[in-house]
Phi, psi and omega in degrees: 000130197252147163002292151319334198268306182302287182326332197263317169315302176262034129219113179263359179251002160326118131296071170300146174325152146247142168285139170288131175300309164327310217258302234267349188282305178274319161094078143074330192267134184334105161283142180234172202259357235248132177288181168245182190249130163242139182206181195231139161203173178264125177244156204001063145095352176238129216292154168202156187232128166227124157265128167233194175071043176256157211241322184285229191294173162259351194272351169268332159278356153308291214300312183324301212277332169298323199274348170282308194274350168286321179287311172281337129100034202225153165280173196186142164226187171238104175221167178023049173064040188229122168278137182226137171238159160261146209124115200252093168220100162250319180320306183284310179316305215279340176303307178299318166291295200301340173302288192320337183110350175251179205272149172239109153281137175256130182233153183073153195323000000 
């Protein structure tokens, strides 16, 4: 007897929620219809990956920009609407926004 089973005994009238996959995909954040931009550049001579162009809340692109540097195990900050991580991992960023559902650009070599 597994878990669901014990539970549906001791409450039979419980409706479980059912979840959107979709909601459970995204952790909640806004897909736009708009691509975002990833691109590379040296900042005192040291490599950075920048996302810009989301258009939505800024705190869903905070949890974005926390949930890329945690998967990627890299420092990173949030500033002027720009994810900026350290480092040149665009190839992988850009794998991770397109699983989530948004469109990506590459700009630049």
């Amino acid at each position: 007897m597994d878990l669901q089973d014990q539970l549906k005994k001791l409450f039979p009238e419980h409706q479980p929620e059912i979840n959107q996959n979709e909601e459970d995909n995204n952790n909640g954040i806004w897909l736009q219809d708009e691509p975002l931009l990833c691109k590379y550049e040296k900042r005192k001579g040291k490599p950075t990956t920048i996302i810009a162009g989301y258009t939505g809340a800024d705190e869903d692109f905070k949890k974005l920009a926390k949930e890329l540097k945690t998967r990627l195990s890299v420092g990173g900050s949030f500033k002027n609407d720009e994810i900026i991580i350290q480092g040149d991992y665009r190839n992988q960023i850009m794998e991770m926004l397109k699983e989530k559902g948004f469109k990506v650009k590459r700009v630049g070599g």
